[in-house]
Structures are given as structure tokens and as C-alpha cells.
N, C-alpha and C positions, 0 to 999 in steps of 0.2 A: 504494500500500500504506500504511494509516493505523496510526500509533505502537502501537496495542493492539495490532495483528493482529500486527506483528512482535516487538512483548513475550513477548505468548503465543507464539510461534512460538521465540522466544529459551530462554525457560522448558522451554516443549517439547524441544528440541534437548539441553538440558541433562539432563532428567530420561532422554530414550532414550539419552544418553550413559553416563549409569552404570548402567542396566537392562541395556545391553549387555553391563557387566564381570559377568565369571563369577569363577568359584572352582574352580580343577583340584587333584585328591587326587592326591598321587606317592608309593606305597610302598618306602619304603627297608627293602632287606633282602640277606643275604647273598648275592653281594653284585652288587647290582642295585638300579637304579630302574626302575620298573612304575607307567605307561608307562615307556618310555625316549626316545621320541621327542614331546613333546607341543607342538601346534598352539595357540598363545595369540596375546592382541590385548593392546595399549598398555592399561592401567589392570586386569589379571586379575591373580586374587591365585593363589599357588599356597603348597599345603601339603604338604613331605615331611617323611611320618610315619616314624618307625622303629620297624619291625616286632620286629626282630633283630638285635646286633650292635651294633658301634660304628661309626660314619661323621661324614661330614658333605658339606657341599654349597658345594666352590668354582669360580667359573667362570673357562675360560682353555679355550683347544682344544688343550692338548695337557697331558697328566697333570705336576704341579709348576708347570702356567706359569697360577701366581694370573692374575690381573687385577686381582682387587677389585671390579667389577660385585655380584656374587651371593659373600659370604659365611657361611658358619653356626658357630656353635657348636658344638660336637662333639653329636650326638645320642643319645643311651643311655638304659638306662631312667630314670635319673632326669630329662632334655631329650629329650621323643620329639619335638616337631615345631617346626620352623622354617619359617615363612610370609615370603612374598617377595609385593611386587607391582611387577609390569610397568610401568617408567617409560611416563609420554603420549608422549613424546618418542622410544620406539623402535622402529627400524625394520629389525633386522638381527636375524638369526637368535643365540642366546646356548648356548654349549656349556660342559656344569660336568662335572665329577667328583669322586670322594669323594679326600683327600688321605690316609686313614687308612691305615698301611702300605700294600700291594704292591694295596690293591683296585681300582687304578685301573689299574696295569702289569701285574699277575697275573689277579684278575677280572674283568678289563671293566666296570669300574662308572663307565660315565659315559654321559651323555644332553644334551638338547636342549631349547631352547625354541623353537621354530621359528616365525618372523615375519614378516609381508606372502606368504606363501604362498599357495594353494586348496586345502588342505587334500590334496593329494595327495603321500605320502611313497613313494621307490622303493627298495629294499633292494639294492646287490650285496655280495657276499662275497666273499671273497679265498679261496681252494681250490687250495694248491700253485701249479703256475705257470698259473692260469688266474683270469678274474672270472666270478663264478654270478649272475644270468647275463650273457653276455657281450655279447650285442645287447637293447638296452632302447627300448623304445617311449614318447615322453614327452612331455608337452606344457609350455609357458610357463607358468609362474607353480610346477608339479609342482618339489618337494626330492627330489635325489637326493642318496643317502645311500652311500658307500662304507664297509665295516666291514672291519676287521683280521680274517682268517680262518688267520694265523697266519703268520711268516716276516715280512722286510722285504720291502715293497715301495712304489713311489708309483702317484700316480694323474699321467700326463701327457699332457695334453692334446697332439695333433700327429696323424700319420699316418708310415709308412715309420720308426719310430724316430726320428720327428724331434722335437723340438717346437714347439707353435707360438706358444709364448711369453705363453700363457695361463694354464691351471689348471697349478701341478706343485708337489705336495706327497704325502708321505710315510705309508703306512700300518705302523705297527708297534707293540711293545707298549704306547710311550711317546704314539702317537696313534692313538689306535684307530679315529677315524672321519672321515671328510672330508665334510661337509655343500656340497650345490652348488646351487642356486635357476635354474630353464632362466629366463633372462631370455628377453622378448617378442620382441627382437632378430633370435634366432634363429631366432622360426618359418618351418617347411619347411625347416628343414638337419639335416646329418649330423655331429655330432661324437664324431670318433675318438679312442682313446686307448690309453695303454699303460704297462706296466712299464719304465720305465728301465734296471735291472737285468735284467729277465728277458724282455724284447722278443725277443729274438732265439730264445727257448723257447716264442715264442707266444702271450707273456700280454700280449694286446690286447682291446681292448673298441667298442663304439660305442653313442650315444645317436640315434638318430632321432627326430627332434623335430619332432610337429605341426604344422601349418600353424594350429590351432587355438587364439587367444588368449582363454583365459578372460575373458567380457565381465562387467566390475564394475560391476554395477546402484550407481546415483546418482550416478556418478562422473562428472556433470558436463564438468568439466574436462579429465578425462583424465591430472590428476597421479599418481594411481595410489594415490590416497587419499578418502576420501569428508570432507570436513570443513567448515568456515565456508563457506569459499572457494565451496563447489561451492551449498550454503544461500544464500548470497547471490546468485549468479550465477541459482537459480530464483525467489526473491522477486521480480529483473528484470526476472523474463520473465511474474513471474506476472498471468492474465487472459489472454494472449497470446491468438490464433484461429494455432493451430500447422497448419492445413492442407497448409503449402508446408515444415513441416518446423521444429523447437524442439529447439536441445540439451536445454532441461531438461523437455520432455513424457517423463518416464520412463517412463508406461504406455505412450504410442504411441496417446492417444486423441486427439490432435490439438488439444489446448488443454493449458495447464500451469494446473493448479488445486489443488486441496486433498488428491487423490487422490494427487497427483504428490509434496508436501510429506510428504506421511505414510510416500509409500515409502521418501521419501529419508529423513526422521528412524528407521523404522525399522533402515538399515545404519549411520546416521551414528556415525564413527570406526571402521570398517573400512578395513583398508587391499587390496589389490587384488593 
């Protein structure tokens, strides 16, 4: 591979890198963010606008507990929008809410920036001493989302009232939502769960989860990321005669060439 091809390939890499960052609209309004749930990548900018009301936007997962991550100014009409962008560096889901009076304890005004995902979000709700719905269908890489539907209660992972020393955290006014990502780990398992408090009334749930690992086109390596790392590894291989088989032949046509570069700069900096 001669110094220009990988300049231009360097150059390239760089320019599909910021073509990739978007720009997501969040309507802040009484009192709600619209989405509530939104799907972002490392370097996306996002904009909550205010419709209505006063608010503003701090992150922490549970209502009062800052972090400092994601903070705003108050938004009103004279401050209607506060723009954030998604550090390169992360890779973990980020949970805010408004800290403006009771809109966070009383309203449910709080949401999500959901990260290294497939874009598949699952909803239960909390309904007296039961989860709606109670048996969920889900595959690796899929966020589930448990939401406060009123009363205390947690989410505990286990079986028979036990637990198993996993997930066990709390839904109530003060946290409204419990964000869960099915790691790969799991595929083809059952995982059970339950109310702590309210087990013994029935309020039990389960995830059955896929055998089915969302496959991350140009990921290379298989870190669970598309980045240099996975770029470098096909410049490698590239010219190769992949007949007997090339981690970085992406298309599958049995040489790694120019075809195979373009796929992978088209994901490159997705994570998986």
C-alpha cells in the first residue's frame, strides 16, 4: 500500500467521520421531552428547544442527582435552546431530567441519550402490582426501558424472589426509569425478574432473549466499535485473493479491495 493511497484513505476516513455526525431536535414542553428516548452516536449534536414553560436539561439517573455531564441554563422564552454534542469518547447510555420544580418527580420529564445500541428501544410499564408487558421478546444489542407507572417499586433481577445479584434498582417518582442494554453474552437465555416489595403479589416479569447477535458491518475486529483499529487491520489485508476466507473482505466477494474500504468508511465510528 503506497503513502498517497493511505493519505487519501486517511483524508477519506476523516471527512465520512463527520458526514456521519447528525443533529437531533428535542422538544421541550410541559412537561416533556419529544423524543424522550433518543438513539445518538459519539460527535451528534442535539438541540432542546423550548416550546413552553420553564425547564432545563441536567443529566444524572435519578431526579436531583446532577452529575454535571449534560448541563443547561434555564430555558424560557427569552433562552429557548440549549445544544449539546456527544463527546468521541462515549460509550454509555446518558439519562437527564428537567430540575425545574416537581417536573421531574411530578411530571415525568426526563429522557435519554441512548449509546452503542441497534436502534431497538422496548417499553415496560409499571401497572399496580404487575409489569405491561410482563414476558418480552429481545435480542442483544435491543435497550430495555422500564418506566415508573406509579407506586414504589424495583426492577430485580433473580427468579423465586431471589436475587441474582445483578440488575436491582428502584422505580418511583424520584426515578422514573431504569435503562438496560441485552449484552451479546446472553444470547439464547431467559432472564427473570421481579418486585422486591411486591413478588409475592405476582409482580414478576421475564426477558427472553435471542439467540440472534446483531452483526456490525466493518467491525473488523470485533471490539464492538468500527474505528482506526478495524481501517488499519483492512489496508493489511488489502489486494489479498480472500478465496479460503479474509476478516476484512466485508462484501464477501473474496478479495479485500476498494469496494470493501468504502463500506467500511461508510459506518466508520459506529459503535455496535
Amino acid at each position: 500500500m503506497n503513502k498517497t493511497l493511505i493519505t487519501a484513505v486517511l483524508s477519506s476516513m476523516a471527512m465520512s467521520s463527520v458526514a456521519l455526525s447528525e443533529t437531533h431536535e428535542v422538544e421541550v414542553g410541559n412537561t416533556y421531552y419529544d423524543p424522550q428516548w433518543l438513539e445518538v452516536m459519539p460527535g451528534d449534536t442535539i438541540n432542546w428547544t423550548r416550546v413552553q414553560g420553564t425547564h432545563d436539561v441536567k443529566s444524572g439517573d435519578v431526579c436531583g442527582g446532577e452529575d454535571g455531564v449534560i448541563s443547561s441554563p434555564t430555558l424560557n422564552s427569552g433562552n429557548q435552546t440549549f445544544s449539546w454534542t456527544v463527546p468521541q469518547d462515549a460509550t454509555e447510555s446518558i439519562e437527564y431530567y428537567c430540575s425545574v420544580g416537581g417536573h421531574c418527580t411530578s411530571g415525568n420529564q426526563y429522557g435519554a441519550l441512548i449509546l452503542g445500541g441497534n436502534g431497538v428501544v422496548h417499553i415496560v410499564t409499571t401497572n399496580g402490582f404487575a409489569y405491561e408487558p410482563a414476558v418480552l421478546s429481545v435480542n442483544p444489542g435491543d435497550m430495555v426501558i422500564w418506566e415508573h407507572g406509579g407506586g414504589t417499586h424495583t426492577v430485580t433481577f433473580g427468579e423465586d424472589c431471589v436475587s441474582d445479584g445483578t440488575l436491582n434498582d428502584s422505580l418511583s417518582a424520584t426515578n422514573g426509569a431504569i435503562l438496560w442494554q441485552v449484552p451479546e453474552s446472553m444470547a439464547g437465555s431467559t432472564q427473570n425478574y421481579f418486585c422486591q416489595p411486591h413478588c409475592g403479589f405476582g409482580m414478576v416479569g421475564s426477558l427472553e432473549i435471542g439467540g440472534v447477535v446483531v452483526d456490525c458491518l466493518g467491525d473488523i475486529n470485533d471490539d464492538g466499535s468500527i474505528t482506526v483499529d478495524d481501517l488499519l487491520q483492512l489496508l493489511g489485508e488489502f489486494g489479498q485473493d480472500c478465496s479460503g476466507g479474509c476478516d476484512a473482505d466485508i462484501n464477501e466477494d473474496s478479495e479485500v479491495d476498494v469496494n470493501d474500504l468504502l463500506e467500511l468508511l461508510g459506518v466508520f465510528g459506529n459503535d455496535c
